[in-house]
Each structure stands twice: as C-alpha cells, then as structure tokens.
C-alpha positions as CSV (number, residue, x, y, z in Angstrom):
1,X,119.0,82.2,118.8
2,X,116.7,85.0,117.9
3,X,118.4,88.6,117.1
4,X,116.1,91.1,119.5
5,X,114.8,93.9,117.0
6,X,116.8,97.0,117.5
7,X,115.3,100.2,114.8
8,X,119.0,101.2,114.5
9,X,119.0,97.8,111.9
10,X,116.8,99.5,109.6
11,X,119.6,102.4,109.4
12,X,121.3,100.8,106.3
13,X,118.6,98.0,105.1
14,X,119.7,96.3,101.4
15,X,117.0,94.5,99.6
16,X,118.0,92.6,97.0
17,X,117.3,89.4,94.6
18,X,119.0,88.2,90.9
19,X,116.5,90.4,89.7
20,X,118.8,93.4,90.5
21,X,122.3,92.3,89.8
22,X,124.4,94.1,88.1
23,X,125.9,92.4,84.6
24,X,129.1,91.4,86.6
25,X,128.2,90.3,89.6
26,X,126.6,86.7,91.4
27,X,123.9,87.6,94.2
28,X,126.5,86.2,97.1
29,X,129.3,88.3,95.7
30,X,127.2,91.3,95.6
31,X,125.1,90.9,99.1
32,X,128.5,90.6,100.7
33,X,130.2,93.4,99.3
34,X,127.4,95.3,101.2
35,X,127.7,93.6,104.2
36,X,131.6,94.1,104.3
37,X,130.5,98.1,103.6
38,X,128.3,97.5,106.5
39,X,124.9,97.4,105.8
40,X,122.8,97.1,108.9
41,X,119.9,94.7,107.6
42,X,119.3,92.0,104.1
43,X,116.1,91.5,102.5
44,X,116.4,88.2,100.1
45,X,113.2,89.4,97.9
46,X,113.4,87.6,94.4
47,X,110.8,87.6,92.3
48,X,109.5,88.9,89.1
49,X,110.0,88.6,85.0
50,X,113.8,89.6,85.7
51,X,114.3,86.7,88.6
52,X,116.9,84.0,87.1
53,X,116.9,82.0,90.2
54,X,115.3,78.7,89.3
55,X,112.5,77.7,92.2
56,X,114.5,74.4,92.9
57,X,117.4,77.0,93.7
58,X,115.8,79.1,96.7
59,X,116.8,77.3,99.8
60,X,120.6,76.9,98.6
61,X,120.5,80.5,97.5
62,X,118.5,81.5,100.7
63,X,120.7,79.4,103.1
64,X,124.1,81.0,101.5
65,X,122.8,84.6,101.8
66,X,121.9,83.6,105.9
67,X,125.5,82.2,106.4
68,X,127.1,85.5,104.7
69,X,124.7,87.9,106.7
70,X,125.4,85.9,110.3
71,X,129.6,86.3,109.3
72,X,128.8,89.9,109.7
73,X,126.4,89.5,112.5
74,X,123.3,91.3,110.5
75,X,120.1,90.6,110.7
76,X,118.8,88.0,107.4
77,X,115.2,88.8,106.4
78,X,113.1,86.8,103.8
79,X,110.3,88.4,101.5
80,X,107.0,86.5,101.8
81,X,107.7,83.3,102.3
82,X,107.2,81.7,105.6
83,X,108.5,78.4,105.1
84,X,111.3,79.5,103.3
85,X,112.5,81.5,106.2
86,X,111.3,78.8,108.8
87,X,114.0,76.4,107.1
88,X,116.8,78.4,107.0
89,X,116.2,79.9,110.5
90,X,115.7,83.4,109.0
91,X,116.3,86.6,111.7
92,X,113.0,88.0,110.0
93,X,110.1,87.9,107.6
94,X,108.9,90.9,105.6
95,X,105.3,90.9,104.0
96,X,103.5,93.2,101.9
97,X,99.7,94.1,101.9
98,X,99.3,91.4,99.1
99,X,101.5,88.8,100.3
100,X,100.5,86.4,103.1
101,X,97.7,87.3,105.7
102,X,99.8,89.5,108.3
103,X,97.9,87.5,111.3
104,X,98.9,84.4,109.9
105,X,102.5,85.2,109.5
106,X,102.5,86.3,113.5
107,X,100.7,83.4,114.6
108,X,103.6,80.8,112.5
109,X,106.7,83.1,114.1
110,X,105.8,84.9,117.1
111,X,109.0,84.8,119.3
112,X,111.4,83.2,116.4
113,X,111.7,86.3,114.0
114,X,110.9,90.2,113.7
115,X,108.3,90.9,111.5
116,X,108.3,93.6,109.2
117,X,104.9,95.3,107.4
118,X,104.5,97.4,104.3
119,X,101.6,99.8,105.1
120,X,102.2,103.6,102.7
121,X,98.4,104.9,103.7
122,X,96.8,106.1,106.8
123,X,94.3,103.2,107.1
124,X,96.5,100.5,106.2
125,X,98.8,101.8,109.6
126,X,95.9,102.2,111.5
127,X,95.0,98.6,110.9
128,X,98.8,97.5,111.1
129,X,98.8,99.1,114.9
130,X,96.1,96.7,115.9
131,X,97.4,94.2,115.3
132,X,100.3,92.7,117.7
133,X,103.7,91.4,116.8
134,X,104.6,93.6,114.0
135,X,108.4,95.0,114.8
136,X,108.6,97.2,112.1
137,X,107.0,98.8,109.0
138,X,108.0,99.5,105.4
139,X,106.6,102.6,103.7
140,X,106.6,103.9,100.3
141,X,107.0,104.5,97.6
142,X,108.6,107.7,98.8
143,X,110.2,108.5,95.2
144,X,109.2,106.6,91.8
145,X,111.1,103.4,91.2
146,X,112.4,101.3,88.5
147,X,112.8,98.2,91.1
148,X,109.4,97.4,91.5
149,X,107.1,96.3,88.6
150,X,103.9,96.7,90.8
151,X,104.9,99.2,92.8
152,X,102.0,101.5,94.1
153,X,102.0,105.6,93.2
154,X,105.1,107.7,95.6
155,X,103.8,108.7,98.9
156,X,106.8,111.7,99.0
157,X,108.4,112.9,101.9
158,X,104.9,114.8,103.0
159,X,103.3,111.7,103.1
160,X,106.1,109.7,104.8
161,X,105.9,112.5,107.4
162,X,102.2,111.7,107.8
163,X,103.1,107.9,108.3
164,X,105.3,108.3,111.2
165,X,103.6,111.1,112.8
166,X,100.6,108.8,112.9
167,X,102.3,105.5,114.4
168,X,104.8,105.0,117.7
169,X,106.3,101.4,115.6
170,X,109.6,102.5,113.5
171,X,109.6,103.3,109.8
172,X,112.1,101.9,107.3
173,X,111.4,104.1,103.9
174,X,112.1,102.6,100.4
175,X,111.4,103.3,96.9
176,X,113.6,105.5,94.8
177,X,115.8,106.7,97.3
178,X,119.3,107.7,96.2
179,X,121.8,109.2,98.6
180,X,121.4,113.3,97.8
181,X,117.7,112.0,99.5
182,X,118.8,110.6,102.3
183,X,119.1,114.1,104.6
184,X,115.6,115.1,103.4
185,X,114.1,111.3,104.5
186,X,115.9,111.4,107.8
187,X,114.4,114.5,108.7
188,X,110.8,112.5,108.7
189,X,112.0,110.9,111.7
190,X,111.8,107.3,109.8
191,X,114.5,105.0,111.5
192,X,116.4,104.3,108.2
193,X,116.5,103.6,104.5
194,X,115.7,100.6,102.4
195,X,117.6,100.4,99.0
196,X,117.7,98.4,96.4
197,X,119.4,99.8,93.0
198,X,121.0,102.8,95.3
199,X,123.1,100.2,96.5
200,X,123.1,97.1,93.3
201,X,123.8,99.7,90.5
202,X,126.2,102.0,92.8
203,X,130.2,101.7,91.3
204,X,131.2,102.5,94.9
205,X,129.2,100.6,97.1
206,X,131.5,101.4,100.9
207,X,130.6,104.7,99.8
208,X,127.2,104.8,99.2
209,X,126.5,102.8,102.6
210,X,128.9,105.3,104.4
211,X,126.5,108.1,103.4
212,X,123.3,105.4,105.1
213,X,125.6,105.4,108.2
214,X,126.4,108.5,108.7
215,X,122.6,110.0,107.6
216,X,121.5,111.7,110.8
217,X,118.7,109.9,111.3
218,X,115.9,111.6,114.1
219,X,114.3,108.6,114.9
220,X,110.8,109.1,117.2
C-alpha cells in the first residue's frame, strides 16, 4: 500500500548509510534509535570511499532498514536506485541531478512511491516544475558539509529563500545543518530539514530530533 506524500514527512528527514556511523554503532541500531526519537522520514543513501556495505549486502541491509521504518509507520526512501527500491517495496525514491534520468524514474514508479528531486539552482527548479510526478525536492547545500564528498558550493539561507519563493512543490533543505540553524532555515518557508551527521554524530539523538519537531516550520 502506497504512503500518500504529506510535506509534514520532510519535517524530521534522516539520511543515512555505513558511511556515517558512528564507531559504536551498526546502521539498524542507529536508524532506529532515530526512528524511536521520531524522525519523520529515512533516506538509505550508501555510497562512497567510506561505504563498508558489501554490494551483495544491499537488499538484506535495504529490506531491514524498510521493516524498522514501517514498525514506526515512517516513510522508507532509497537513494538512486530504482530497482533496489522496487524489490523491497520502498515508500520512495530520491534522485540527484547526476543520478538516474528524473523522467525515467517517474515513468518506472508513478503511483507506487513519492519521488523526491535535488535541484539548489534557479534553472534546475524551473526544469524540475515541468516535469510531472515529482513530490518533493531537496535543496542545498545550505551550509558547507563534511557528509558529502561531491557535494556542490552552499546555496545559504538567501539562496534557499530564492528556491522556494520560485516553486509551489515543498522543499526539504540539507547540507550542514545543525540544530542552532534550524530557526533561521524554517523561516525560508522550506517544509523541513534533512540531516545526516546532525543526527549520526549527535550523543543525544531524542534531543536533537525534538529540536526538528518542534522547529516552527512556515511551510508555503
């Protein structure tokens, strides 16, 4: 059964792979810690040098996470792998301008799972709005971050302004966000936050999603 895309799910959205575990913790233990603080949405994005999650691995791993996130009745999202997501009956995709062609990811889940689009520039919403079937977009960097290797130049809260002024589909920032920014970002009207070390690396993790939940968010 499809979960209908609600923006309030982008409120408190964790994105995480092994990439950004902390020493003393598996990826299960840790996604669910945030899920019992009460994350809103998971991203399963693991890749990169720092990934220790063997290929062979991915569906057990993915298919673990899924089980986890539907206990808490959130939302499961997959980074930019179709298939993946297709055989564990993923709630939604997410795919980055350099991932898989946008038009083909619609086309393959229209009607089975939200879709969610990073576009940080002007043109690359404009084009986005064109384009039917996108739920939700991803913009940023807002801040410079350590959790990206290839992550594109910060876009700042000025920019991020820009983004949502300039589009009626919901925003979901990320990218160097830690909770002091979380008032300043809300005021941008985006629908949420999307963390991945504010929440991996925090010692208190109910307390860092608290402050996500209870971030006055304006959304348009």
């Amino acid at each position: 059964m499809m979960q209908k895309f609600n923006p309030t799910q982008l409120t408190a959205y964790f994105v995480c792979g092994t990439q950004d575990l902390p020493a003393n913790k598996s990826l299960p233990e840790l996604v669910e810690e945030a899920l019992k603080a009460g994350i809103t949405a998971y991203q399963f994005r693991d890749k990169g040098p720092k990934s220790t999650l063997k290929q062979s691995d991915r569906l057990s791993m993915a298919e673990e996470l899924h089980q986890l996130c539907q206990k808490y009745d959130v939302p499961f999202f997959i980074d930019d792998d179709v298939a993946l997501a297709k055989k564990v009956h993923a709630e939604g995709i997410h795919v980055g301008q350099d991932d898989e062609d946008i038009a083909q990811v619609i086309n393959e889940v229209a009607g089975q799972m939200i879709v969610g689009y990073s576009c940080s520039t002007m043109t690359e919403i404009a084009k986005g709005d064109l384009i039917a079937g996108i739920d939700y977009y991803g913009s940023g960097p807002i801040f410079t971050t350590q959790s990206k290797d290839d992550a594109d130049s910060e876009i700042g809260l000025t920019g991020l302004a820009k983004l949502v002024k300039r589009t009626s589909r919901p925003i979901v920032a990320i990218g160097g966000i830690k909770v002091t920014d979380l008032p300043a970002i809300a005021q941008t009207n985006v629908a949420g936050a999307a963390v991945i070390s504010m929440i991996s690396q925090s010692k208190e993790i109910k307390k860092t999603v608290a402050a996500m939940l209870t971030t006055n968010w304006q959304r348009q």
